[in-house]
C-alpha positions in Angstrom: -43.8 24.0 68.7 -45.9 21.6 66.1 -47.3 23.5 62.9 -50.9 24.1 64.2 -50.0 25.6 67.8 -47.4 28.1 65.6 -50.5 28.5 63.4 -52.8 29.5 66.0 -49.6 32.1 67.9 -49.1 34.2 64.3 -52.8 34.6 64.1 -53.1 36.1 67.7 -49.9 38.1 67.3 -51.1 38.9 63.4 -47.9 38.2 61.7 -47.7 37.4 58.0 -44.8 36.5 56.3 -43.1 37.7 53.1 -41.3 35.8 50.8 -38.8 37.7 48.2 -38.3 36.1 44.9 -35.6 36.4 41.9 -34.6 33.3 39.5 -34.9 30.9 42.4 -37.4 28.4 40.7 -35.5 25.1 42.0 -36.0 26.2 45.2 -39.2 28.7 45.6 -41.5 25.7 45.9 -39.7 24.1 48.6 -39.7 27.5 50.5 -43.4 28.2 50.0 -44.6 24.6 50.6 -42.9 24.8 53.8 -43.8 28.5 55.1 -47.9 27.6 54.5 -47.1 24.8 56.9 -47.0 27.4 59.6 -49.0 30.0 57.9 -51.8 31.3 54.8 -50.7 34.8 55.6 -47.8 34.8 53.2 -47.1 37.2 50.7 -44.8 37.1 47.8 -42.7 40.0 45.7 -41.9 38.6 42.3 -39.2 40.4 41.5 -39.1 40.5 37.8 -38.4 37.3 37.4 -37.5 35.8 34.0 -37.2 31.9 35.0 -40.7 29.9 35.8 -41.4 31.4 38.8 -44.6 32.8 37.7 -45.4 29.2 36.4 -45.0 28.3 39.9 -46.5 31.3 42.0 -49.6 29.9 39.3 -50.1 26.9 41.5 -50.5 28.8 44.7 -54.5 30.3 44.4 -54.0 31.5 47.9 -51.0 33.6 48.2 -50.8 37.5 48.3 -48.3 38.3 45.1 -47.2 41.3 43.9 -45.4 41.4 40.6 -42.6 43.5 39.4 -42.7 43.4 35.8 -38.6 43.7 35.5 -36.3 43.5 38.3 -36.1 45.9 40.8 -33.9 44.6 43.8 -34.0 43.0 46.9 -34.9 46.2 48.8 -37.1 47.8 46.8 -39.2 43.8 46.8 -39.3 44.2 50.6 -40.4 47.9 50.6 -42.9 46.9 48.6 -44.1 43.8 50.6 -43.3 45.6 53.9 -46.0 48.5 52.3 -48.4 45.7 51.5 -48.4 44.1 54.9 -49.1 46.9 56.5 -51.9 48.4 54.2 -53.4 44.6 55.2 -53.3 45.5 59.0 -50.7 43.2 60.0 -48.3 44.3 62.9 -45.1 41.8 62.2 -43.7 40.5 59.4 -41.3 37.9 58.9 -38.8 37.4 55.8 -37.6 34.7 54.3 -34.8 33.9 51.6 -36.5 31.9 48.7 -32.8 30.8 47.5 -33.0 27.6 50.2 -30.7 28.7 52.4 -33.6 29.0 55.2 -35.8 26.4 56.9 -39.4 27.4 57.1 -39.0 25.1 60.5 -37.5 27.6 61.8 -40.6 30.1 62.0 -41.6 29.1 65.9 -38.0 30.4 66.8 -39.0 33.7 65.7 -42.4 33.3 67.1 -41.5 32.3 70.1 -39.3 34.6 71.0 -41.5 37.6 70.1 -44.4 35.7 72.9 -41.4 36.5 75.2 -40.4 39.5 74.6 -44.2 40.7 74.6 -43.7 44.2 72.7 -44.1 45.8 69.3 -40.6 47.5 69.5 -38.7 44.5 68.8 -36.4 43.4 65.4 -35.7 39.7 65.0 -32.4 38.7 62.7 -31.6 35.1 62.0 -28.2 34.5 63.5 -26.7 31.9 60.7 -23.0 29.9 61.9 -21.1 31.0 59.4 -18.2 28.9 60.7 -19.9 25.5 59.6 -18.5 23.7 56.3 -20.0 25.3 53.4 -20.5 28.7 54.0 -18.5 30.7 51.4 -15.6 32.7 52.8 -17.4 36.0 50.8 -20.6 35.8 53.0 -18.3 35.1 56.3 -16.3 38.4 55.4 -18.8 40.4 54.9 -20.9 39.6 57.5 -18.0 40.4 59.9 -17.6 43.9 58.1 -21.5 44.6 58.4 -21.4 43.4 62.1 -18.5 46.3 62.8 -20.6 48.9 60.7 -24.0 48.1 62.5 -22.4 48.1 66.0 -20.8 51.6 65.6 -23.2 53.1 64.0 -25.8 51.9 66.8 -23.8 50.5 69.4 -25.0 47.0 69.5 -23.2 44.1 69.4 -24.7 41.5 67.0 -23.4 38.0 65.8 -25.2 38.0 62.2 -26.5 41.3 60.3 -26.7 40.2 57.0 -29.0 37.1 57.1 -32.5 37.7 55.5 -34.4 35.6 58.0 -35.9 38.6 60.0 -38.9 39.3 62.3 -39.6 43.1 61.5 -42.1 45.4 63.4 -44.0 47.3 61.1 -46.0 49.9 63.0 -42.1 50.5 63.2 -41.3 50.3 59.4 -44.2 52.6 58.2 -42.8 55.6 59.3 -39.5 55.4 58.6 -37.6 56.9 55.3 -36.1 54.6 53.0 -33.7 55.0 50.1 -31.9 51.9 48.9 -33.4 49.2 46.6 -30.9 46.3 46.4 -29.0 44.6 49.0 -28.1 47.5 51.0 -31.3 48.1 52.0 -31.3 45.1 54.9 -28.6 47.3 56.4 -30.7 50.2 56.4 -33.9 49.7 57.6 -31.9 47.4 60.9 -30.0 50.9 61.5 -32.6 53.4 61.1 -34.8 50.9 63.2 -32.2 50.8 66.0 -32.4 54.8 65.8 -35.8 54.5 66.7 -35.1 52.7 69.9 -35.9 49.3 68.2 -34.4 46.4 70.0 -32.5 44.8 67.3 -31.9 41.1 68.4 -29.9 37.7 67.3 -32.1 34.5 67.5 -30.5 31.3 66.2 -31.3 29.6 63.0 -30.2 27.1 60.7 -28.4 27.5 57.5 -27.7 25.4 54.4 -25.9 26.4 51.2 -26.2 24.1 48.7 -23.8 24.8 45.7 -25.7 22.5 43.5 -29.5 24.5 43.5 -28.8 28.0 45.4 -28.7 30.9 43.5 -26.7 33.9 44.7 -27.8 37.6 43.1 -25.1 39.4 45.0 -22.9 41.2 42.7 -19.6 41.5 45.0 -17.8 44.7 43.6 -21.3 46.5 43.1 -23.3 45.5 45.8 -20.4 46.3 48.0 -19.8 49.6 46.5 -23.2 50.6 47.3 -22.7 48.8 50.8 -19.6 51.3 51.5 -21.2 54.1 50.5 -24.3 53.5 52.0 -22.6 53.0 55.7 -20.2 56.1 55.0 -23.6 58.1 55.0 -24.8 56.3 58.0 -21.1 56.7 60.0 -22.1 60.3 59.1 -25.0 60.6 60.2 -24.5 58.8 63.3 -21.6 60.7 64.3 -23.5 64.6 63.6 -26.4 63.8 64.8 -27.4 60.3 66.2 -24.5 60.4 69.0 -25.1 63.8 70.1 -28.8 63.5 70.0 -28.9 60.8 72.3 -26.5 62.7 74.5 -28.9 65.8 74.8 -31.8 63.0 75.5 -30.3 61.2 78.1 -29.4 64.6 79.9 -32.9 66.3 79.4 -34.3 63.0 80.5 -32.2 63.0 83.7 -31.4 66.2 84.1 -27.9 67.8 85.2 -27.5 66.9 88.6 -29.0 62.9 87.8 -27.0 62.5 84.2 -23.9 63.5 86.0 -24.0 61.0 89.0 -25.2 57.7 86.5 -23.4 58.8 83.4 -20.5 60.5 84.3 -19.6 59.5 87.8 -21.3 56.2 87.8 -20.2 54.6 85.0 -18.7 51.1 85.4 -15.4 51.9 83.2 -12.3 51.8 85.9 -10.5 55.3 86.7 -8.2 54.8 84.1 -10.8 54.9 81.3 -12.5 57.6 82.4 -8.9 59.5 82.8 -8.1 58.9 79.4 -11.4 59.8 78.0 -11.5 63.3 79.9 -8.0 63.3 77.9 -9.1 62.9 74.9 -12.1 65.2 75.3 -10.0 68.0 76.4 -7.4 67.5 73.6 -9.7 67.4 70.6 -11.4 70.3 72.5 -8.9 72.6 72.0 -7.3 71.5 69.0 -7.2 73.1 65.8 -9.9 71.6 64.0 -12.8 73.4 64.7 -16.2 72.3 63.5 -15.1 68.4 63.5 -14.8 68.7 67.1 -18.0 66.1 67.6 -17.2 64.1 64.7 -13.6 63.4 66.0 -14.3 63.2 69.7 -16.7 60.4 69.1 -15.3 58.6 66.4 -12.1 58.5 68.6 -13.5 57.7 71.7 -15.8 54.4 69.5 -12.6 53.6 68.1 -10.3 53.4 71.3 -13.3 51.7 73.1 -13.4 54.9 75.7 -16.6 56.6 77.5 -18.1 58.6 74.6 -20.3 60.7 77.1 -17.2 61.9 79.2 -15.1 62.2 76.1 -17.5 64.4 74.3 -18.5 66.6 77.2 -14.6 67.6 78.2 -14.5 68.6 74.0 -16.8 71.1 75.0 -14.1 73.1 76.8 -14.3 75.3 74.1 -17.2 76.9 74.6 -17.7 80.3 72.4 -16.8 82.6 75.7 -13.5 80.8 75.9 -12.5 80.6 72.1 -10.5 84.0 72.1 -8.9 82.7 75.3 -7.8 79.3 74.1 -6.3 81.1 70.7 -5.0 83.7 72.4 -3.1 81.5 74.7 -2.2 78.7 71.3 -0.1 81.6 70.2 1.2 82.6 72.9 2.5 79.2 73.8 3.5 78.7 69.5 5.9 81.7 69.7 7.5 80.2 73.0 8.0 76.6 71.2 9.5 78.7 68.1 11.0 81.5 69.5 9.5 84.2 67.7 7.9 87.1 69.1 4.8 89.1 67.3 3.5 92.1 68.4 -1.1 92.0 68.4 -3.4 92.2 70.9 -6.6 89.9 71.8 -8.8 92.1 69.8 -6.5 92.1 66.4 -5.9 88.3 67.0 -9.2 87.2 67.3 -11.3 89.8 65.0 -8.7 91.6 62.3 -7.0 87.9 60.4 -4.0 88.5 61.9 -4.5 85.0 63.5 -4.0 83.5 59.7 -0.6 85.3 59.7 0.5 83.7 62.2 -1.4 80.4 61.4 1.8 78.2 61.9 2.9 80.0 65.3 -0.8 78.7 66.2 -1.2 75.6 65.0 1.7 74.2 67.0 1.1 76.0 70.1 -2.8 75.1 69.8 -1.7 71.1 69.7 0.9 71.8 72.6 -2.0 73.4 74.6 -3.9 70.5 73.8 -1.7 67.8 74.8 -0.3 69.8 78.1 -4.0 70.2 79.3 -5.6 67.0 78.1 -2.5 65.4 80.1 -3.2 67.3 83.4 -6.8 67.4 83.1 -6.7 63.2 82.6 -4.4 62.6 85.5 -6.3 64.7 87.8 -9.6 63.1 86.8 -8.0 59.4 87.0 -6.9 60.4 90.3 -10.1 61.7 91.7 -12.3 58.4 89.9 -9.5 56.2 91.9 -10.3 58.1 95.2 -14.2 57.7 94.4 -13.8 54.4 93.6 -12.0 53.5 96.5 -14.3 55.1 98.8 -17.7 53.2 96.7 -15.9 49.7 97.6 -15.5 50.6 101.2 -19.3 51.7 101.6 -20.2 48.8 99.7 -18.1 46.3 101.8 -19.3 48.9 105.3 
């Protein structure tokens, strides 16, 4: 696509770009030179810097700046370009690195990819390879750490999460709650976005680190202090709330009858996943930790690569009617695996302590009754998913 058809495209799609700046004078000309090849509708965040940027911004009459007057961090330059953008009506924005690891060539990628996609719920990241000579082993690491993060806490699957060549929608952005100023903050606003049903894709790019005039800001033990932390909250988060929310969606959306026929009995995982995932539901379900029930079921089920829907609806076996029945029963079995015998009823068990008397007796018995009926529960549902399967390939080859 030649500079004045791409011109012409970011006009009628109203896209501006943003350019982020800190200390990168040998490079910031190059960057900006090349992005108002493509486009006028630039802005850049000056981000306290104390080399001759501002010396250079000087030359440009017809840029958007915004100055901070001491630095502030990456994210909170964005924020305040994203906030910019959008006061100026525009609907996208792209970002791009002023530290010259970016080509401004690369602006019809993202340009035309969004004429494809043809909606405003859509998130461009710059997929960099980071396997080609040059790229530092740091960035390659923690790009594959960020890529784990990002896909469990939203489920998708992405090559590069970490570059800062991104298309963002901003009708998207503006109402979304932000709290991270530095580098963390282009994890973030890509997860929060994906919360929002945001299609957050990969597009190609090219990449150059040049030793001899890029300047890295990234602080490795503190910015990836606040990277940990920052995705601890969002694992959080994600497991209390985003995973069971979409669960109760998907089943209002469907209802009962409809959510249990495509998500439960029409999933694509083979009989034996779905066995083992009914097993893990029902174990955690009547274990002994109670109130991390959801939080365990799902992180498990992520982490073992089973079907979190089926998995989290078979931990709901304890249901408040059955709880006095399912500890009744833990003890019951406890005192058989240690031989002792107590004398209570249901009533004094459940509602007068005496259960934390007897907390060892049911402890073990509770993780006995867990494993004997996640165990009988899983082999009977891998047995009927075989016989359902079996009978969906014979219709299908009828």
């Amino acid at each position: 696509m030649n500079p004045s058809l791409t011109h012409q495209k970011i006009n009628s799609l109203n896209v501006c770009v943003i350019v982020p700046t800190y200390n990168n004078e040998r490079t910031l000309k190059r960057v900006l030179d090349g992005v108002l090849e493509y486009t006028e509708h630039l802005i850049v965040v000056n981000d306290g810097a104390t080399d001759s940027t501002k010396n250079i911004l000087a030359n440009y009459s017809n840029l958007t700046v915004i100055t901070f007057e001491e630095n502030k961090g990456k994210g909170a330059a964005l924020r305040e370009g994203f906030k910019k953008a959008i006061a100026l009506g525009y609907d996208f924005a792209i970002t791009i690195d002023s530290d010259g690891q970016h080509f401004p060539n690369d602006i019809p990628v993202f340009i035309t990819a969004l004429e494809q996609h043809q909606t405003k719920n859509i998130l461009f990241i710059g997929a960099r390879n980071m396997n080609q000579e040059g790229v530092p082993g740091k960035s390659s690491f923690g790009n594959k750490f960020s890529n784990f993060w990002f896909w469990f806490e939203t489920g998708i699957k992405l090559q590069d999460t970490q570059s800062g060549f991104r298309l963002y929608p901003l009708q998207v952005i503006k109402n979304l709650r932000f709290f991270t100023t530095k580098f963390e903050f282009e994890i973030e606003v890509i997860v929060k976005s994906a919360w929002k049903d945001v299609e957050v894709k990969n597009i190609p790019i090219q990449v150059l680190y040049d030793k001899a005039e890029r300047v890295s800001h990234f602080r490795p033990f503190k910015d990836f202090t606040r990277i940990s932390i920052l995705n601890t909250w969002l694992v959080l988060v994600t497991l209390l709330y985003i995973k069971p929310r979409n669960l109760y969606r998907s089943l209002k959306k469907k209802g009962v009858k409809r959510f249990f026929v495509e998500d439960f009995l029409g999933s694509n995982d083979s009989p034996r996943k779905k066995g083992l995932s009914i097993a893990l539901g029902v174990f955690i379900g009547l274990s002994p930790f109670w109130g991390f029930h959801t939080v365990l079921v799902i992180f498990l089920a992520l982490f073992l690569n089973l079907n979190k829907t089926i998995a989290f609806a078979f931990s709901n076996v304890s249901l408040p009617p059955f709880i006095p029945f399912i500890i009744y029963s833990s003890v019951k079995l406890g005192e058989r695996i240690l031989n002792v015998k107590n004398t209570y009823d249901l009533e004094e068990l459940t509602q007068n302590f005496a259960l934390v008397t007897h907390l060892k007796t049911y402890v073990i018995g509770s993780l006995a009754l867990a494993v004997i009926c996640a165990c009988f529960f899983g082999v009977i549902g891998y047995l009927l998913f075989l016989i359902l399967s079996k009978k969906k390939m014979v219709t299908n080859h009828g």
